[in-house]
N, C-alpha and C positions, 0 to 999 in steps of 0.2 A: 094393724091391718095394712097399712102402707109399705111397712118393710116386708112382707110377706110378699107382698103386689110388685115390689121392686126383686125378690128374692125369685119370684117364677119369669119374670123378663129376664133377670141375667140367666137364666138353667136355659129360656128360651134360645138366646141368642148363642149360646158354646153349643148348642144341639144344634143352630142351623150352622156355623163356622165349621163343625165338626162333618157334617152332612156333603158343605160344599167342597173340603175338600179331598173326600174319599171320592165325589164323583168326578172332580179334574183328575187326581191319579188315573183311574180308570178309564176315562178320557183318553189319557197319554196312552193308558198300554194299546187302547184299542188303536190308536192311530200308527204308533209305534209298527202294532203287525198287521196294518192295511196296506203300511208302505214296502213291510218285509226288512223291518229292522227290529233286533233285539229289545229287549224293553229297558228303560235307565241302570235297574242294579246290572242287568246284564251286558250295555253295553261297559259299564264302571271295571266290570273283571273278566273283559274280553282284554287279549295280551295286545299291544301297540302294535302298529304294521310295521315289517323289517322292511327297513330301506337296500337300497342295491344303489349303488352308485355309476351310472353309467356316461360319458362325453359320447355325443352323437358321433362325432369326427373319427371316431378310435373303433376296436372289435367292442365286442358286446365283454364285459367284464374285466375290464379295466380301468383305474382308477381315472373319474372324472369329477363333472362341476356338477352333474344336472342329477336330480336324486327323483326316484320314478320307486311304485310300488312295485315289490318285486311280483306280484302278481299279476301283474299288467304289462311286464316285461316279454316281448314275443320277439323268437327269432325265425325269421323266414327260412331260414336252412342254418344248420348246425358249423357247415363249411366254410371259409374266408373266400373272399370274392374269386374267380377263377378256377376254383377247385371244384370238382364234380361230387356229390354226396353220394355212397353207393354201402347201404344197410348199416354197417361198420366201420368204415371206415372214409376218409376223402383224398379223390386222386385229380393229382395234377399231369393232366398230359401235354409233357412237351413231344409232339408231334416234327418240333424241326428240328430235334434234335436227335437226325436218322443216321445211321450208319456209323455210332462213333463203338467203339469196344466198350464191354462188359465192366468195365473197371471206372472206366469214363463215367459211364452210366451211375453207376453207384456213387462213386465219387461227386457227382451232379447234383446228386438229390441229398446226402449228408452235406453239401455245404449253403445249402437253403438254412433260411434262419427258423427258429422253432415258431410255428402258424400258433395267433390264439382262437380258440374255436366259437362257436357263439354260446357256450357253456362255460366259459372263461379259462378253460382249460391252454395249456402251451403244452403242443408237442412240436417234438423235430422231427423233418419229415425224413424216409429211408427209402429205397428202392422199391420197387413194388415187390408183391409175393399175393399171390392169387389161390385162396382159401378156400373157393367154394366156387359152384360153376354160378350160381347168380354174381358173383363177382365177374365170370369170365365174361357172361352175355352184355352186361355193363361197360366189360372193357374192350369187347369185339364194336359195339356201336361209335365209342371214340377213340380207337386207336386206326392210325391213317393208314397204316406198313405190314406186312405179311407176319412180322413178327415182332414181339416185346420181350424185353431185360429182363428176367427174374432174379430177386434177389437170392439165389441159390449158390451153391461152391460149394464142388469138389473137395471132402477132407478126411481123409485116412478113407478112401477108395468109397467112400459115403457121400451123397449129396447133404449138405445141411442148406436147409433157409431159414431167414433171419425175418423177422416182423415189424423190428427198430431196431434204433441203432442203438439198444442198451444186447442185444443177443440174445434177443427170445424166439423161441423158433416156434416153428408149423412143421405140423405132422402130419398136414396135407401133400400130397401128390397126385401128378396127373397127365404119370408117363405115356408117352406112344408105343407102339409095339417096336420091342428087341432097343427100347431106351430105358435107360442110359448104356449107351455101347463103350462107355468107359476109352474110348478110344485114345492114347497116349498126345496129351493137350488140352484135350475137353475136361476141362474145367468147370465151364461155367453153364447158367441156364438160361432158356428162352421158351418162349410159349409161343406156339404157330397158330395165329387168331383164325385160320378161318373152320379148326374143330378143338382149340383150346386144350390142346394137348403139348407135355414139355419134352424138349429134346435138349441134350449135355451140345457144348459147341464150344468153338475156339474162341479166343479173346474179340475176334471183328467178326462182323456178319453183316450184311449189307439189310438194308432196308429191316432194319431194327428200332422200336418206337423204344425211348423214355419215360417209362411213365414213375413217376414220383407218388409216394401215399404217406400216410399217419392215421392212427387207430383212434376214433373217438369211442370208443367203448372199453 
């Protein structure tokens, strides 16, 4: 009679152990999604957060000390400090650099060193070439001078423009009337900012802005 009496206290006691702890799991999950977190097995075979390795002092994606989720990673503009962000691409306008020739100008902006972007991307920058007219209204607001450099050139009685300095072109255009007049010397190109329209023109031209760009797309 006594071991029977001892034999329904132990069945008693694995039925209450058993009781308490399906209602702590349960417990967990519920608080698990009051907080709006996955429940234990769930968060076990969610995959580890990817690090990004960024030094505050540097562009955004380049290698540093201070390790930051890449999710929480924000950049306030795509562009390096200086530079103007405009849909596709970022342009630096050198404004005092008025009145030098078409050759200068290009020259100018291929010996800038390659910008990293805040995408960690590194391009080098190349002459402007103006792709679209929301680029022009963009570059009517900051450019100072009646007219800007295009990176265009005269070649086999053709205009070609270039988009970087690797030789990818645009097959944008955005002649004025009876241009390009092919005139013997006009070689090169310029955009007249105040209807953003392109005229062929000799190596110098007076009151001619610089503008410098690189494609972040």
């Amino acid at each position: 009679m006594a071991g029977q009496k001892v034999r329904e206290i132990f069945v008693l006691v694995l039925i209450i152990i058993y009781l308490k702890k399906g209602w702590t799991s349960s417990r967990q999950r519920r608080q698990d999604s009051y907080n709006g977190q996955p429940a234990a097995q769930e968060r076990k075979e969610m995959p580890q957060t990817i690090k990004h390795y960024v030094d505050d002092k540097r562009s955004y994606g380049r290698p540093g000390k201070k390790s930051i989720p890449v999710q929480r990673k924000h950049c306030e503009t795509v562009c390096p400090e200086g530079w103007v962000y405009g849909n596709t691409k970022c342009f630096l306008f050198e404004n005092s650099l008025q009145d030098i020739p078409w050759t200068t100008a290009r020259d100018t902006c291929n010996a800038l060193e390659a910008v990293t972007l805040c995408n960690g991307k590194a391009v080098e920058p190349s002459l402007l070439v103006i792709e679209s007219i929301e680029e022009y209204h963009l570059l009517k607001r900051n450019v100072t001078t009646d007219f800007a450099w295009v990176n265009c050139i005269l070649i086999d009685k053709t205009f070609e423009c270039y988009t970087d300095r690797a030789g990818t072109t645009s097959d944008y255009r955005n002649w004025d009337d009876n241009q390009p007049n092919l005139h013997p010397g006009k070689r090169y190109a310029m955009v007249y900012m105040a209807n953003g329209k392109m005229h062929d023109h000799f190596n110098n031209m007076e009151s001619t802005a610089t503008v410098c760009q690189v494609n972040v797309h």
